[in-house]
C-alpha positions as CSV (number, residue, x, y, z in Angstrom):
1,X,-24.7,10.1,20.5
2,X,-21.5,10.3,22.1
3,X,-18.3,11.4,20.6
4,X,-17.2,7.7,20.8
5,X,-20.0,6.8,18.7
6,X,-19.4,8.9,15.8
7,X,-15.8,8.3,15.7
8,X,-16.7,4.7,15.8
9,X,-19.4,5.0,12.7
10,X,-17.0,7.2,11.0
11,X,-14.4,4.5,11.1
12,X,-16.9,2.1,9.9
13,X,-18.1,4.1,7.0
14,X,-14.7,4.9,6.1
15,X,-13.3,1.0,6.0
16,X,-16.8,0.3,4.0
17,X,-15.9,2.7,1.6
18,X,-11.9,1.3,1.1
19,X,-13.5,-2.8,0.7
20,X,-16.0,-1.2,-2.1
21,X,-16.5,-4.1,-4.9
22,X,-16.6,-1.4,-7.5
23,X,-14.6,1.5,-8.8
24,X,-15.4,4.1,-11.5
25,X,-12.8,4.0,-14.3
26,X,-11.7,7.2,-15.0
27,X,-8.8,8.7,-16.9
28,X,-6.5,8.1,-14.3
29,X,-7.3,4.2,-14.0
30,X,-8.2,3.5,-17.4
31,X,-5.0,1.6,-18.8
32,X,-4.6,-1.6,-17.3
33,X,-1.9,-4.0,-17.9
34,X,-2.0,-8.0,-17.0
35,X,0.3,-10.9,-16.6
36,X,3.0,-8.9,-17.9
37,X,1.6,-9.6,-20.9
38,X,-0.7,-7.4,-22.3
39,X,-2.5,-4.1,-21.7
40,X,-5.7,-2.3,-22.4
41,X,-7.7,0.6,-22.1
42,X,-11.1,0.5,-20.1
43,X,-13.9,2.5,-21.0
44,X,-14.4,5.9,-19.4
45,X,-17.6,6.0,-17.1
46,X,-17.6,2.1,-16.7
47,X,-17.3,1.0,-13.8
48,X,-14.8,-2.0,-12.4
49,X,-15.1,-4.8,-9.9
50,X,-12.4,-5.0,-7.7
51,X,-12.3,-8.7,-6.8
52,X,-12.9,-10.6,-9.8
53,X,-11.6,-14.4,-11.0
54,X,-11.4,-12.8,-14.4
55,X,-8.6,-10.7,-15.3
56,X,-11.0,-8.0,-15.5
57,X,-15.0,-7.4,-15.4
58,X,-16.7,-3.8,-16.2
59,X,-20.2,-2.5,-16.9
60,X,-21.5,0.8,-17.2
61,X,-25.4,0.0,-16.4
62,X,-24.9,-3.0,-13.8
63,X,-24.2,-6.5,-15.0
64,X,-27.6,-7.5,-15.5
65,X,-27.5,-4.9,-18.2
66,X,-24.1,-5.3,-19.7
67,X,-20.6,-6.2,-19.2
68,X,-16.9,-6.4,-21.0
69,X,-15.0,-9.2,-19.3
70,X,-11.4,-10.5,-20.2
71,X,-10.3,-13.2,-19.7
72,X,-6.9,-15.4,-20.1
73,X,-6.5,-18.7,-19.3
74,X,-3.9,-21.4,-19.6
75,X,-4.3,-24.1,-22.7
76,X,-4.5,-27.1,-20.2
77,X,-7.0,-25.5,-18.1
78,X,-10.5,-27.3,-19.9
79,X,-13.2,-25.3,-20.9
80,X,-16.2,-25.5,-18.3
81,X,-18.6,-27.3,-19.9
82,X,-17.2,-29.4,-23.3
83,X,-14.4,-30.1,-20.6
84,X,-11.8,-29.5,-23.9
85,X,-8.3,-27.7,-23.9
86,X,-7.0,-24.9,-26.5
87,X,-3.3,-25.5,-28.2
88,X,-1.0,-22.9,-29.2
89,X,-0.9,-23.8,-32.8
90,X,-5.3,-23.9,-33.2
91,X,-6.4,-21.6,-35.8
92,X,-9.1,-18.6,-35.2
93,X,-12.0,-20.4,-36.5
94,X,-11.1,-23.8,-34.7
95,X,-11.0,-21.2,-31.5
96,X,-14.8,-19.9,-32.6
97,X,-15.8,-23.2,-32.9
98,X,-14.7,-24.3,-29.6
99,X,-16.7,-21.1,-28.0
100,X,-19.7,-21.8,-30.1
101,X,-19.8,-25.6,-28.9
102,X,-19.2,-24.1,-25.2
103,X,-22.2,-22.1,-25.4
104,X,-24.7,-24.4,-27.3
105,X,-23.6,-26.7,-24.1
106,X,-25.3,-24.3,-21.9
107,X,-28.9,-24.4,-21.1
108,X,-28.5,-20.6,-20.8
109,X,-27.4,-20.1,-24.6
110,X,-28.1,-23.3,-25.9
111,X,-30.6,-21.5,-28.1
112,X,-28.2,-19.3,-29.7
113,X,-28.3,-17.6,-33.4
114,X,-24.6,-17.2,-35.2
115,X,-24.7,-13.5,-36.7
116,X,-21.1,-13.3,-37.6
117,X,-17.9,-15.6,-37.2
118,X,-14.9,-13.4,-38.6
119,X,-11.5,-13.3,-38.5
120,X,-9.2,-10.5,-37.4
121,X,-6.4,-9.0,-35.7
122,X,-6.2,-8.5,-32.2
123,X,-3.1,-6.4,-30.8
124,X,-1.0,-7.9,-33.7
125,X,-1.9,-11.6,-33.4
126,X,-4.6,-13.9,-35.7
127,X,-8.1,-14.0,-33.7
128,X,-11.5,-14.2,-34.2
129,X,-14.6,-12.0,-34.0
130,X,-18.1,-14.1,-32.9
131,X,-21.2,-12.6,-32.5
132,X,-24.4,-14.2,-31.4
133,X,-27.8,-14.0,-30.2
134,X,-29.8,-15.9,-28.0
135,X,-33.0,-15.7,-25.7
136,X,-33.0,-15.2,-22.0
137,X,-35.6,-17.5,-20.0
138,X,-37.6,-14.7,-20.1
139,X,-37.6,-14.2,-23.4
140,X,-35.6,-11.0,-23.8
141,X,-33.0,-11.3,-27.1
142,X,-29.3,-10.9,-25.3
143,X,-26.5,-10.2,-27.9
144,X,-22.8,-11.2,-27.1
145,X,-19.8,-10.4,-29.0
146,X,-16.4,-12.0,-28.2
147,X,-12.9,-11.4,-29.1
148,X,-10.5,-14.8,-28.8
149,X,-6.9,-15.5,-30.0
150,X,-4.8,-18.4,-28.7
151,X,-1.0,-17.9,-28.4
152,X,1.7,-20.0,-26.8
153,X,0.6,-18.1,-22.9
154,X,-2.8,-19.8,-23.6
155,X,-6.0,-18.2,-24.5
156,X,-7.3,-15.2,-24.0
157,X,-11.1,-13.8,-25.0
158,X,-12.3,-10.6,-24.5
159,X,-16.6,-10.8,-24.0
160,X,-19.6,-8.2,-24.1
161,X,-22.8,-8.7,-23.6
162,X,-25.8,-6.7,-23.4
163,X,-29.8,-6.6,-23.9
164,X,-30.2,-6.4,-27.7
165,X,-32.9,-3.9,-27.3
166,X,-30.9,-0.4,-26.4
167,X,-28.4,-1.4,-24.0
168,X,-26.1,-3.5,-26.8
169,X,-26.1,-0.8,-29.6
170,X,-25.2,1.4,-26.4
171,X,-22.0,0.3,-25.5
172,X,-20.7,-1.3,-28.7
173,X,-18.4,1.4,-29.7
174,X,-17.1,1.3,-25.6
175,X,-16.5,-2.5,-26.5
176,X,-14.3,-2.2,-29.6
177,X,-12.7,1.0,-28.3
178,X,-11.2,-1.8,-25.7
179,X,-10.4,-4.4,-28.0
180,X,-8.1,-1.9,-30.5
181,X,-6.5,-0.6,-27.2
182,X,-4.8,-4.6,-26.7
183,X,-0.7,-4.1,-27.0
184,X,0.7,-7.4,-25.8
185,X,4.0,-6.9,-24.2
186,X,7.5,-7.9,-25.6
187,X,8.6,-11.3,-23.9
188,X,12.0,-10.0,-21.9
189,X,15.0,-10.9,-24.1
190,X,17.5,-13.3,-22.5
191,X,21.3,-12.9,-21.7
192,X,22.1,-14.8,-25.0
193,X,19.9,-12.8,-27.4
């Protein structure tokens, strides 16, 4: 192989490596901030995909294993499948139930089981805590938890998912670790103010 050769694999290797999809998070890239309007702290060891329509996506055994994804989206933009819009002024559990019909609408989750439907706080602001579980086609229980407030930017939910044998219990803690970290930022204050 010439010398041409290798510098030419070289280069190719090395511009492979810069387009990677994924990056590990470490300490360094672990706070992330969005839209100017909020920020969060990943989980260390996950691992995050670089070109995403989500705000974010991360897993730490693959995403057929699990995944944290986030997710903020404009009231008038319709939810996939019920094709219905989220207002400002909606409160948490009128936000779960919208997410519960979206799911049930799916083939995928249609099945689902309800295990908890709570309110709480997230970064400040009235939300709402759902947890289900539902049955792959194959069978195999999957358990998803998600995280949803609407606010006068739009909506924004916050979505794990995992296996419910070993893989969910495993990065739980990961999961909520990320949803405590949420610190929306102050809107800019105007000349007048």
């Amino acid at each position: 192989m010439t010398l041409y050769h290798r510098l030419a694999i070289g280069l190719l290797l090395a511009s492979l490596a810069a387009c990677a999809p994924w990056t590990r998070v470490d300490p360094g890239s672990r706070n992330e901030s969005r839209h100017n309007d909020y920020t969060l702290d990943l989980p260390l060891g996950w691992v995050k995909r670089t070109a995403d329509t989500n705000d974010l996506f991360v897993t730490r055994d693959g995403p057929a294993l699990n995944y944290i994804v986030v997710n903020r989206q404009p009231h008038d933009r319709k939810l996939p499948r019920t094709k219905r819009e989220t207002r400002a002024d909606m409160l948490p559990h009128e936000v779960a139930e919208l997410a519960i019909a979206e799911w049930k609408s799916s083939e995928a989750t249609a099945n689902l089981q309800v295990l908890s439907n709570v309110p709480m706080m997230l970064g400040g602001k009235p939300a709402v805590r759902v947890h289900i579980r539902y049955k792959n086609d194959r069978g195999l229980p999957i358990e998803r938890v998600m995280v949803a407030l609407v606010d006068t930017k739009g909506r924004l939910s916050i979505q794990y998912e995992a296996p419910a044998i070993v893989y969910f219990q495993r990065g739980l803690a990961d999961f909520d670790a990320l949803v405590a970290s949420v610190r929306f930022v102050p809107a800019p204050k105007t000349a007048g103010n």
